[in-house]
C-alpha positions as CSV (number, residue, x, y, z in Angstrom):
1,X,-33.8,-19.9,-20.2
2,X,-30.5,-19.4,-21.9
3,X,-27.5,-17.7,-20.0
4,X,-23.8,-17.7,-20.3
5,X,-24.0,-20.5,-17.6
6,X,-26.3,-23.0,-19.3
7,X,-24.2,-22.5,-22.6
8,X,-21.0,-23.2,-20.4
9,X,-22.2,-26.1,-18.7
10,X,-24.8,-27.5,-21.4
11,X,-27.6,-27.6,-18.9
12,X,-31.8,-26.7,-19.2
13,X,-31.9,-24.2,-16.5
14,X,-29.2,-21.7,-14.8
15,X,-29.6,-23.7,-11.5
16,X,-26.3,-25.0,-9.7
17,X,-26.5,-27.2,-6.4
18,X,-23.8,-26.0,-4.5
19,X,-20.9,-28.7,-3.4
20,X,-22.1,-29.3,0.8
21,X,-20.1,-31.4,3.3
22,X,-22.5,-34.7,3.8
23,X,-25.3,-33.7,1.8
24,X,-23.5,-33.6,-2.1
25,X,-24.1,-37.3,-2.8
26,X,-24.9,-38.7,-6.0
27,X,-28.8,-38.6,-5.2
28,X,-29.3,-34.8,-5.3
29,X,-26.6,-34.3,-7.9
30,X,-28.2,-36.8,-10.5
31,X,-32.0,-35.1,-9.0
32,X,-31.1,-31.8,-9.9
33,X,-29.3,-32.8,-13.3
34,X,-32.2,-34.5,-13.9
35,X,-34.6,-31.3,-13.3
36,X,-32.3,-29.7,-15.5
37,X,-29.9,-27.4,-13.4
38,X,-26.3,-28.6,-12.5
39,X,-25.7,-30.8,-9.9
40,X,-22.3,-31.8,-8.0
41,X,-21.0,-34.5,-5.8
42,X,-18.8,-33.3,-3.0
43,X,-15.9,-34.7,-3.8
44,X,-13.7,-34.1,-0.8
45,X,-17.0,-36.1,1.7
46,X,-15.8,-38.9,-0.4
47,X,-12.8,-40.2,2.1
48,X,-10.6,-41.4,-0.4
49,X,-10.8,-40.9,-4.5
50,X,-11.1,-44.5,-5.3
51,X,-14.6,-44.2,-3.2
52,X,-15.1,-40.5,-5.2
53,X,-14.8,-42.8,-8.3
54,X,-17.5,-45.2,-7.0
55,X,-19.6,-41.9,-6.6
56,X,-19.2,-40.3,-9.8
57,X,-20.3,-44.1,-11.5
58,X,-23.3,-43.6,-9.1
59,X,-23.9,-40.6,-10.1
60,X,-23.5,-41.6,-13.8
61,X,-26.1,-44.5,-13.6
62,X,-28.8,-42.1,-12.5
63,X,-28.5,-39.5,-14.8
64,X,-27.1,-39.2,-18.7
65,X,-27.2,-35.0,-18.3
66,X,-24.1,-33.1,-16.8
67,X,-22.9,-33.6,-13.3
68,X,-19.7,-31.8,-11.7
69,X,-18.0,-32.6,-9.0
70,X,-16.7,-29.8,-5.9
71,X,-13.5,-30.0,-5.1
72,X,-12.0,-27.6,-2.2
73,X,-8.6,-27.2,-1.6
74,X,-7.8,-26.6,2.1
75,X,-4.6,-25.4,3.9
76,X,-3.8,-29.1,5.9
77,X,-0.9,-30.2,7.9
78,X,-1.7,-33.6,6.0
79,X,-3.8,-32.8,3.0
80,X,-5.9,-35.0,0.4
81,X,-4.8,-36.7,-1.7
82,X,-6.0,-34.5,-4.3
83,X,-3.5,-35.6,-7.3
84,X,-5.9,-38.5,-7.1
85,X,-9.0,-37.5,-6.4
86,X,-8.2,-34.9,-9.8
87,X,-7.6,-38.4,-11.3
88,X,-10.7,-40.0,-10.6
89,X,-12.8,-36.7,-11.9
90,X,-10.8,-36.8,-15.3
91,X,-11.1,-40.7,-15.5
92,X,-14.4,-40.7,-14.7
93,X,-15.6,-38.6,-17.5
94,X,-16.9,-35.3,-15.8
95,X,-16.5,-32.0,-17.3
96,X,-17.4,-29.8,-14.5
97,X,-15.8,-28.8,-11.5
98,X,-16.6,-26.5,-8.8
99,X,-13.3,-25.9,-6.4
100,X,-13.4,-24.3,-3.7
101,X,-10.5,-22.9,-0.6
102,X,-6.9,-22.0,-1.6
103,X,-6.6,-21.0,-5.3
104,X,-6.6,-24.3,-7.7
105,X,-4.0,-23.0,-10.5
106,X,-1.6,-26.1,-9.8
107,X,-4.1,-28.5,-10.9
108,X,-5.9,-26.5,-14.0
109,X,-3.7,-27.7,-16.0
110,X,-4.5,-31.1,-15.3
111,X,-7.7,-30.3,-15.6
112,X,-8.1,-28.0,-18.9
113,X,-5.7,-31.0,-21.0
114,X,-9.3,-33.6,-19.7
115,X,-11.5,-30.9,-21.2
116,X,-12.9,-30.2,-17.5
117,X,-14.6,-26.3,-17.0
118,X,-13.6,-25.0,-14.1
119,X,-16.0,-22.4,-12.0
120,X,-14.4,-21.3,-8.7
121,X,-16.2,-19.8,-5.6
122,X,-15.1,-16.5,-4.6
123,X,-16.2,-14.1,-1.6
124,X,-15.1,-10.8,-2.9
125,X,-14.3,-9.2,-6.6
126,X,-9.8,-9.2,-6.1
127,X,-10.3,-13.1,-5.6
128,X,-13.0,-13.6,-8.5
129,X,-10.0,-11.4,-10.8
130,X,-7.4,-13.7,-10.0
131,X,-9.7,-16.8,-10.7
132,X,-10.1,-15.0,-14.1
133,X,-6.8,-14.5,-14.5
134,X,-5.7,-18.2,-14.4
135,X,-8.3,-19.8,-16.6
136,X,-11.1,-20.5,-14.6
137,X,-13.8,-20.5,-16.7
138,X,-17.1,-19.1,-14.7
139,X,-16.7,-17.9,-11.0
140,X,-19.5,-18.5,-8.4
141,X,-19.6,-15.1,-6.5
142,X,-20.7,-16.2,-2.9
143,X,-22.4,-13.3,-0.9
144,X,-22.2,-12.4,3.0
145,X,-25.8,-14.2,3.6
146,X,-24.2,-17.4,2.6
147,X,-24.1,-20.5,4.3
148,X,-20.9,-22.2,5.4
149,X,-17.7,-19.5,4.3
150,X,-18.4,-16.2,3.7
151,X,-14.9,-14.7,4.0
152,X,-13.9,-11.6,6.2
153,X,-15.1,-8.6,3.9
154,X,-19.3,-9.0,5.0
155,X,-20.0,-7.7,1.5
156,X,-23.9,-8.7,0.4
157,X,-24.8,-10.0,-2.9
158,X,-26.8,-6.5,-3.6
159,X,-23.3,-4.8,-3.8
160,X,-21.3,-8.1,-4.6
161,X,-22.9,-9.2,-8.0
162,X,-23.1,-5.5,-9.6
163,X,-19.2,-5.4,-8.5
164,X,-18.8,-8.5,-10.4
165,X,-20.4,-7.5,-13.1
166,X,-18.5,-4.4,-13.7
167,X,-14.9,-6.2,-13.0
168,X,-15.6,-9.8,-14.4
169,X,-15.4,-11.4,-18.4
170,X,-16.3,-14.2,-17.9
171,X,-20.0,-15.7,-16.8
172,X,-20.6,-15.9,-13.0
173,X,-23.3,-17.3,-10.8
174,X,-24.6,-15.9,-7.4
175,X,-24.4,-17.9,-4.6
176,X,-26.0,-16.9,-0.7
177,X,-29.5,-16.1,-0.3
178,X,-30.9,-17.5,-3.2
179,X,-34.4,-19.5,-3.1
180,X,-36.7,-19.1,-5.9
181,X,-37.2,-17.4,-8.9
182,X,-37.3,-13.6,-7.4
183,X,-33.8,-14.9,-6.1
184,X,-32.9,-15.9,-9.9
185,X,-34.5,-12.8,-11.5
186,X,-32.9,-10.5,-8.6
187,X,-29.3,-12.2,-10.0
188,X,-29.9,-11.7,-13.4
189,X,-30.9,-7.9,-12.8
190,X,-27.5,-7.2,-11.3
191,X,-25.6,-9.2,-13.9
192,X,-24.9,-13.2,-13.1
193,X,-25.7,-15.6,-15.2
194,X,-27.7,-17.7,-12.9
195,X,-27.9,-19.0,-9.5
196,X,-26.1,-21.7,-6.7
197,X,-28.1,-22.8,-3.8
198,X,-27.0,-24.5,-1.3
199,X,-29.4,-24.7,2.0
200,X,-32.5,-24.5,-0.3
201,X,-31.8,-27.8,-1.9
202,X,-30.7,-29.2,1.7
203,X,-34.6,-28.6,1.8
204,X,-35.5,-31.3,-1.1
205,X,-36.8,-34.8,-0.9
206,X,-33.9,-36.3,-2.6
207,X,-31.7,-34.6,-0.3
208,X,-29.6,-37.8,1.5
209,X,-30.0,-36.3,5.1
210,X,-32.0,-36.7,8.0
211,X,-35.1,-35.3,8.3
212,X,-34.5,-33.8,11.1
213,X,-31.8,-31.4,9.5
214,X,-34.5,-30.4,6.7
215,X,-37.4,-29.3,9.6
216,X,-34.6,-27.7,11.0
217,X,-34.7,-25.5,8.1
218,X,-38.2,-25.1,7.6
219,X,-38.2,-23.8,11.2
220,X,-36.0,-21.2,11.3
221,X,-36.2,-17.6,10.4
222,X,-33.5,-15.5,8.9
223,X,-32.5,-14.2,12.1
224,X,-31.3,-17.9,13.2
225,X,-27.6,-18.2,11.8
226,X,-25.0,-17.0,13.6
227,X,-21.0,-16.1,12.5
228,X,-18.4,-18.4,14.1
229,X,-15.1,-18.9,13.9
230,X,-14.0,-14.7,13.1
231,X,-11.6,-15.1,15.4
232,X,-9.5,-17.8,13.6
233,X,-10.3,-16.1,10.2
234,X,-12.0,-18.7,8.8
235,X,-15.5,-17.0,9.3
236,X,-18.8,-19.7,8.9
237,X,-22.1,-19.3,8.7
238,X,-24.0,-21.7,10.8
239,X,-27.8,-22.6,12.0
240,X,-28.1,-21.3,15.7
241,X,-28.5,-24.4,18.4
242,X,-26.9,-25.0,22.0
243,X,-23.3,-26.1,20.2
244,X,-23.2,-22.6,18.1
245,X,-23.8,-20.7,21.3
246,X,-21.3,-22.8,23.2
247,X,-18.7,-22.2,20.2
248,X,-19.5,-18.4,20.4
249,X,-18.9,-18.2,24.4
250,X,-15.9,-19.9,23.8
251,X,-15.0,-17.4,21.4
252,X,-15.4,-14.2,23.6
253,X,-14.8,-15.9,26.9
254,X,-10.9,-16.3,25.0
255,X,-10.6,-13.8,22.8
256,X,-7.5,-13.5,20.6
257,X,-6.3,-16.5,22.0
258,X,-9.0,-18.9,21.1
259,X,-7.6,-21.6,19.0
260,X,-9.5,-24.1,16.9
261,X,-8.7,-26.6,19.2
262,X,-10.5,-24.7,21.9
263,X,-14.0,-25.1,19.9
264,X,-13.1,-28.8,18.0
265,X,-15.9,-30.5,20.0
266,X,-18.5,-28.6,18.3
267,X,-16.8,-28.5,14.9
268,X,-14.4,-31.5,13.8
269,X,-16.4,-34.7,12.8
270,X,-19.8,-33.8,13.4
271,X,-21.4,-33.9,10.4
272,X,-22.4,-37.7,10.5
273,X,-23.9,-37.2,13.6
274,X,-26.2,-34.2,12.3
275,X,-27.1,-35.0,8.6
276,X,-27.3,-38.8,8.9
277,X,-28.5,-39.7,12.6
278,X,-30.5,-36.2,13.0
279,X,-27.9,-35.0,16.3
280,X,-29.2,-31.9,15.8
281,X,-27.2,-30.2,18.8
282,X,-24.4,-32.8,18.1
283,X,-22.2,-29.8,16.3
284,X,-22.2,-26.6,14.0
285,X,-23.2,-27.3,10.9
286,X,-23.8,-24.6,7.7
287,X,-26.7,-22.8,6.9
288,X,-27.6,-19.3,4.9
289,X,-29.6,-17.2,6.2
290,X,-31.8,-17.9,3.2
291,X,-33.3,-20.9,5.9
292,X,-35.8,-17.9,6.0
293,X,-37.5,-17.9,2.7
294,X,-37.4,-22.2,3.0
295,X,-41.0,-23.1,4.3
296,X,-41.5,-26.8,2.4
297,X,-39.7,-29.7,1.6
298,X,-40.7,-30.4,-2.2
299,X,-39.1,-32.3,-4.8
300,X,-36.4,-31.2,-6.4
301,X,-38.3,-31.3,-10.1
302,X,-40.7,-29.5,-8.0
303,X,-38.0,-26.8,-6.5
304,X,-36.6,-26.2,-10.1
305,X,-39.7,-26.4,-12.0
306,X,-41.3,-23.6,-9.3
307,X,-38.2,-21.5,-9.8
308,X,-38.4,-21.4,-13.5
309,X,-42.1,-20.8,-13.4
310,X,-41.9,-18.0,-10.7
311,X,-38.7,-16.1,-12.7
312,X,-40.7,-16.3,-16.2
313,X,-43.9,-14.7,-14.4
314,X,-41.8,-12.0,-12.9
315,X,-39.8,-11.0,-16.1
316,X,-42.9,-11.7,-18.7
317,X,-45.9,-9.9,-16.2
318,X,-45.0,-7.6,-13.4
319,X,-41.5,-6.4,-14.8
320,X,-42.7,-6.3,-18.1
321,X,-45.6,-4.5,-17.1
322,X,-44.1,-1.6,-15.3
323,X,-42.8,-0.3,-18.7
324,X,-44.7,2.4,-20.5
């Protein structure tokens, strides 16, 4: 399938792996390269960028197709160092990025000079604009049914992407809810380029988490995420269990005066706990509402190669055949 997106990016299929806290390791970025979408290392689960730099080598040995890496930039008291985790991206030869958080115009440039494309994720058409506007050069345009950040407008992808569409130039992917080829099809119909998936490939073999996380998804039903955190403004997206409901009676028990501090036990740190040692009510932890579509744990070949399949069958037989 050619798109926008795999001319951008130089990849087989119009399939990105989404950057996810403890679960974007080299092993699922070089399995989904290798099934020919796009995969990324999270760069900022890499504690320091002389251990990102060890990851994109990883990452390098396992795969000769394109890899990115997703960088978010986050308001901090003490940030990362991110003049040096940019360094270790340009030094270590990748030519994608996904960033993610506060805008990233202070290190495009940086960027561009290394030959790097840059596709942002946005939660709502102004932000997508200004992302055009500085030089990024694809936008991934994240939907309310998304896992982890959703932003504050609750705008689905059914009325997101067409937006997009109408406002954007350049090529943009949709991101939230999206699970197999209807998903891809459904994005192409109201105008992206191709898709991100984020909790779908959680659901993969080669996914470096416990597998206690990926039955977790395989169980639930899309009415098991809840929204946390709309207090603080920093709305999330996460996979119902005993520490969400704690966070949310927290939340209303406080009101306007809950502060992240207030709710830290269930959020700060736990990710170890839950993707690597299976704690599955050790913390929140992100998942889309998409959880409800996921009922098997294939490959990722398998995952991309079913996509691919599923979208040609829909395009060349039942929309095809509903012309006369």
């Amino acid at each position: 399938m050619k798109t926008r997106i795999t001319e951008l990016f130089g990849i087989q299929h119009p399939i990105i792996q989404g950057g996810m806290h403890h679960v974007g390791y080299a092993e699922l970025a070089a399995a989904v390269s290798n099934a020919g979408g796009l995969g990324l290392i999270t760069g900022l689960t890499q504690k320091t960028p002389e251990l990102l730099a060890r990851e994109i080598a990883r990452c390098r040995a396992m795969t000769d197709r394109p890899f990115g890496v997703n960088l978010t930039f986050l308001p901090s008291v003490n940030p990362p160092d991110y003049p040096g985790y940019v360094k270790a991206i340009v030094e270590g030869g990748v030519k994608i990025v996904e960033t993610a958080g506060n805008n990233p115009q202070q290190w495009l440039p940086a960027l561009k000079d290394a030959g790097v494309k840059v596709i942002h994720k946005c939660t709502s058409v102004r932000h997508a604009l200004k992302a055009e506007a500085i030089g990024c050069d694809a936008i991934s345009v994240d939907g309310f049914e998304c896992g982890g950040h959703p932003g504050e407008d609750d705008i689905p992808n059914f009325i997101l992407l067409p937006r997009a569409a109408e406002e954007l130039k350049i090529p943009f992917v949709a991101s939230g809810g999206m699970a197999d080829g209807r998903s891809l099809v459904a994005a192409l119909a109201l105008g992206a380029e191709g898709i991100n998936m984020g909790t779908r490939f959680i659901a993969t073999r080669e996914a470096p988490v416990h597998d206690n996380v990926k039955q977790a998804i395989v169980a639930a039903s899309e009415l098991d995420t809840r929204l946390i955190m709309r207090p603080l403004r920093n709305t999330e997206r996460v996979l119902t269990n005993a520490a969400t409901e704690r966070v949310l009676h927290k939340e209303s028990a406080l009101g306007a005066a809950v502060t992240f501090a207030d709710i830290a036990p269930e959020v700060a740190g736990v990710y170890p706990r839950i993707m690597q040692q299976g704690e599955m009510e050790a913390g929140v932890w992100s998942c889309g509402m998409v959880a409800g579509l996921i009922r098997d744990v294939p490959s990722v070949q398998q995952l991309i190669d079913s996509i691919m399949s599923q979208a040609e069958a829909l395009i060349r037989e039942r929309l095809a055949g509903m012309l006369r």
